[in-house]
One Martini backbone bead per residue (centre of mass of N, CA, C, O) as a GRO file, in nm:
protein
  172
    1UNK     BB    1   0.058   0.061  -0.023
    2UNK     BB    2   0.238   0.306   0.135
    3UNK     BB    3   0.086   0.450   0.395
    4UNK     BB    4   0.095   0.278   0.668
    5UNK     BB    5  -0.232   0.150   0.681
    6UNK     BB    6  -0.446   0.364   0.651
    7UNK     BB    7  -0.642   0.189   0.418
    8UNK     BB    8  -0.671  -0.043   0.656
    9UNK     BB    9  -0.830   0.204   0.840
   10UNK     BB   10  -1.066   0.297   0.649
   11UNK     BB   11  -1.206   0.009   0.616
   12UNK     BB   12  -1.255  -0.044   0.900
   13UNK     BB   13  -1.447   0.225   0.966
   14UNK     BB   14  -1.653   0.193   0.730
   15UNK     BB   15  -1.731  -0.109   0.852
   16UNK     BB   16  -1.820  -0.001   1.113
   17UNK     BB   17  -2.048   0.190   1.081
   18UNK     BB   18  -2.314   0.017   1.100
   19UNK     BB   19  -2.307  -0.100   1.308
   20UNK     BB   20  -2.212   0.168   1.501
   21UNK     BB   21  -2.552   0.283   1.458
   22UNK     BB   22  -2.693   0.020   1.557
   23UNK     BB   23  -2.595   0.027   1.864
   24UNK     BB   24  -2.645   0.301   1.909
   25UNK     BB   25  -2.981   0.247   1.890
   26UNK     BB   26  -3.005   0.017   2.076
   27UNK     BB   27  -2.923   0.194   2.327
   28UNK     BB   28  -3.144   0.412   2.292
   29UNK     BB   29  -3.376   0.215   2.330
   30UNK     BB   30  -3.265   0.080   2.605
   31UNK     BB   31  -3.324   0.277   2.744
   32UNK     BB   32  -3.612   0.417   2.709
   33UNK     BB   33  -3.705   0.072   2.801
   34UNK     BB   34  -3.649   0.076   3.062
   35UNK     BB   35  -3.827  -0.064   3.302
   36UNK     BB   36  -4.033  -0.221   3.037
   37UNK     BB   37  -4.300  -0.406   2.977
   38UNK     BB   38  -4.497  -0.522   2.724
   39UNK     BB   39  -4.683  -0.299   2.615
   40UNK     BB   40  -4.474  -0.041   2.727
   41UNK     BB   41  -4.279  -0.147   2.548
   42UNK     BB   42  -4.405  -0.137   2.294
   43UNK     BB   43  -4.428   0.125   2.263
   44UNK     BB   44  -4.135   0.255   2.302
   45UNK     BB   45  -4.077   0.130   2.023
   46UNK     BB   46  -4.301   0.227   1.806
   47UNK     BB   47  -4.159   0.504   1.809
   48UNK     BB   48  -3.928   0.424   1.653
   49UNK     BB   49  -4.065   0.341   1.358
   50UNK     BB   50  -4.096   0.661   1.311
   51UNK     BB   51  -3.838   0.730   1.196
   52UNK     BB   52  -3.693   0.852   1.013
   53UNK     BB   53  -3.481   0.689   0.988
   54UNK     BB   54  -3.489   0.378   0.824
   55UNK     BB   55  -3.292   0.219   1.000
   56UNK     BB   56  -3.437   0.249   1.258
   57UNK     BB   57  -3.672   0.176   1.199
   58UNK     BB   58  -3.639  -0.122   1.113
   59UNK     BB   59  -3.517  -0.191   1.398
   60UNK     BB   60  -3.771  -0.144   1.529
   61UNK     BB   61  -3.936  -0.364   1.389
   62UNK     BB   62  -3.787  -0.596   1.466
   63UNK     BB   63  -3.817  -0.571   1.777
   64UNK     BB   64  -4.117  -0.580   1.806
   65UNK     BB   65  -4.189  -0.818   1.681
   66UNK     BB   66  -4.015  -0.997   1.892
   67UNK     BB   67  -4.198  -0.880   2.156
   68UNK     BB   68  -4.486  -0.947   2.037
   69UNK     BB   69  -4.508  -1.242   2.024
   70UNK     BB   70  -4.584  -1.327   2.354
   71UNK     BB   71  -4.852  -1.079   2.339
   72UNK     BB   72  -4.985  -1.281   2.106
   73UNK     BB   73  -5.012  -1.561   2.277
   74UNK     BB   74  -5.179  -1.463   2.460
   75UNK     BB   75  -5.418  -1.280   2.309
   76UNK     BB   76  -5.476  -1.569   2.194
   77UNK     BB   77  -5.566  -1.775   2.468
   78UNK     BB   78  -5.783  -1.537   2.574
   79UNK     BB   79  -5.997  -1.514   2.265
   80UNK     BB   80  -6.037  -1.850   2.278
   81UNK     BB   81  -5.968  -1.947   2.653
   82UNK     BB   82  -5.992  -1.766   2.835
   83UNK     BB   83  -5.636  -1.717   2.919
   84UNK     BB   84  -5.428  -1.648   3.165
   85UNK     BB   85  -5.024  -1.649   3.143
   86UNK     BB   86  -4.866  -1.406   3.352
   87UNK     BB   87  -4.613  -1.423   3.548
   88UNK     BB   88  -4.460  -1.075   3.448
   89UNK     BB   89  -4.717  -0.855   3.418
   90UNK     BB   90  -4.753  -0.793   3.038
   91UNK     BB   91  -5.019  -0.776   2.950
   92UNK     BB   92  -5.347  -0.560   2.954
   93UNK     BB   93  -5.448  -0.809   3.115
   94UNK     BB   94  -5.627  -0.874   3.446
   95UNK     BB   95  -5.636  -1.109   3.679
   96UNK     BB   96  -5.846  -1.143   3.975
   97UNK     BB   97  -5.837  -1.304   4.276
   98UNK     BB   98  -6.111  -1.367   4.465
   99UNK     BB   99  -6.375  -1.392   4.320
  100UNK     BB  100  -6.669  -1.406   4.287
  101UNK     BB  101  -6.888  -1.539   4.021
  102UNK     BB  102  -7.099  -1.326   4.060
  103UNK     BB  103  -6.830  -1.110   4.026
  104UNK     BB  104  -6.675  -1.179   3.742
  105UNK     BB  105  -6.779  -0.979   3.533
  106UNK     BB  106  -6.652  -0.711   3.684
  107UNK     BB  107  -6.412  -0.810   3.874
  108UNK     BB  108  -6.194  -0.999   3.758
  109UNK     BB  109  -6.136  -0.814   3.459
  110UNK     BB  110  -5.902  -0.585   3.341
  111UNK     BB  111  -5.771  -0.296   3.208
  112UNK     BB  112  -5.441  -0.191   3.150
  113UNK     BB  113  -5.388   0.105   3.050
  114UNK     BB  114  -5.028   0.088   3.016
  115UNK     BB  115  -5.016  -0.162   2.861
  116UNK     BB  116  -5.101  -0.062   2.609
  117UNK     BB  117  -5.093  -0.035   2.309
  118UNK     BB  118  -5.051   0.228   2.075
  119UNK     BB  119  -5.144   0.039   1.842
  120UNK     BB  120  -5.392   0.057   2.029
  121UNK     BB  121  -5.719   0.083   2.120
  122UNK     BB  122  -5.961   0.136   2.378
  123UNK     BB  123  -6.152  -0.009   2.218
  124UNK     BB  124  -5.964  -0.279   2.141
  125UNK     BB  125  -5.945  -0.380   2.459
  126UNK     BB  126  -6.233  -0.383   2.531
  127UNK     BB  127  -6.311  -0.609   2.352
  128UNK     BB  128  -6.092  -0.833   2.457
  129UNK     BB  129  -6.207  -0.833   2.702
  130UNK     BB  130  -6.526  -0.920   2.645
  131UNK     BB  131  -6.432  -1.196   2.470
  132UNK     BB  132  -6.268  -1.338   2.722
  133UNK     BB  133  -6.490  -1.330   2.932
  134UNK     BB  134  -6.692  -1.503   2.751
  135UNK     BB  135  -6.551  -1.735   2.778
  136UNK     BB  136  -6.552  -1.742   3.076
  137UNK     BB  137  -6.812  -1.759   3.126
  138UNK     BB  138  -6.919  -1.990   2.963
  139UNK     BB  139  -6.710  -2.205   3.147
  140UNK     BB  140  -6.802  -2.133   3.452
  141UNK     BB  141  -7.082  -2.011   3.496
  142UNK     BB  142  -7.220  -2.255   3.238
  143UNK     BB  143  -7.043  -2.513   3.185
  144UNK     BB  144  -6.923  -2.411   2.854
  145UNK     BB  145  -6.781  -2.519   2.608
  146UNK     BB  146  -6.627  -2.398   2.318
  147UNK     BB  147  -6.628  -2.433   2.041
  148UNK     BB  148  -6.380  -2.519   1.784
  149UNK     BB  149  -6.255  -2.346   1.599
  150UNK     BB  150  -6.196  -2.374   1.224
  151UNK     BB  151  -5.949  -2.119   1.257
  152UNK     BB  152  -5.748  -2.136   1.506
  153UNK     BB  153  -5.517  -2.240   1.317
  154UNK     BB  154  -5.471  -1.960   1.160
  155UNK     BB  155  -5.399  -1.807   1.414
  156UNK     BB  156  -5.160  -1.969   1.469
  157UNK     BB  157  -4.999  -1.931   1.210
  158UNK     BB  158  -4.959  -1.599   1.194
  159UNK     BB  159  -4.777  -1.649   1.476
  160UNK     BB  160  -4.557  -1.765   1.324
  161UNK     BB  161  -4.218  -1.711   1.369
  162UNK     BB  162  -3.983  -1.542   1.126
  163UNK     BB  163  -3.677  -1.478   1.006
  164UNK     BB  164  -3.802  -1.229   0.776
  165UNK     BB  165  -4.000  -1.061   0.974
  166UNK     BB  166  -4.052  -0.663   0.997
  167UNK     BB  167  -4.302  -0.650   1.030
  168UNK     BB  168  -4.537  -0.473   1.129
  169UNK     BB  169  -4.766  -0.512   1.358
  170UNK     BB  170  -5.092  -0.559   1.194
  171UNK     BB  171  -4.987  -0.584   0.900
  172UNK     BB  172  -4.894  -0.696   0.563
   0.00000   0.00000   0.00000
């Protein structure tokens, strides 16, 4: 070369910059997401998603996609079986233990208003809450159980995570 290396520090530089702008923002979304679980960690990504760089927005649906696959088989879990498995508190639906049966329909089951992801209305929180109530009442209260949907393997289909899928939740 006759630079004395210095070509050879140049394409090191070059080479490395998109890797630290990619850790930089790593860094910068693992801060606001601190001590965030669940919904309100979905939102505080999804801030990042509308991001003018398209390379950060990128970074943030691909982490959004995969943060979000848990909060998704639980909201499957809890929409066929009315069923809550939250053991770290992740949810937007909360069951509250030791209600008597009279009053499970208003008082077992509510919506944690911070857990809601940002992409998510309120009004379709309030759907959620409602129609997984009714899966438990049916079931519960009625002691019917709900016929298994024909259609609920397609629902368990669209939730396998894929190792190219960058798309944001709820996109095509």
């Amino acid at each position: 070369d006759g630079d004395g290396g210095a070509g050879t520090l140049r394409r090191v530089c070059v080479w490395a910059l998109e890797p630290l702008h990619r850790l930089t923002w790593l860094a910068n979304i693992a801060h606001a997401a601190h001590h965030k679980k669940g919904g309100e960690l979905a939102s505080c990504v999804h801030r990042f998603v509308r991001h003018g760089d398209e390379r950060v927005a990128m970074l943030a649906r691909r982490l959004l996609t995969a943060l979000t696959y848990p909060l998704l088989l639980m909201l499957t879990r809890w929409l066929l079986h009315g069923e809550i498995d939250d053991p770290f508190n992740e949810f937007f639906i909360e069951s509250r233990s030791g209600v008597p049966i009279d009053r499970m329909w208003h008082d077992k089951f509510r919506v944690r208003e911070w857990m809601v992801p940002s992409f998510m209305s309120r009004e379709q929180a309030a759907q959620i809450l409602a129609t997984g109530k009714s899966v438990v009442f049916m079931r519960e209260a009625c002691a019917d159980e709900p016929a298994p949907s024909d259609h609920a393997h397609h629902l368990h289909d669209l939730l396998k995570p894929t190792s190219t899928d960058t798309s944001e939740p709820g996109s095509a």
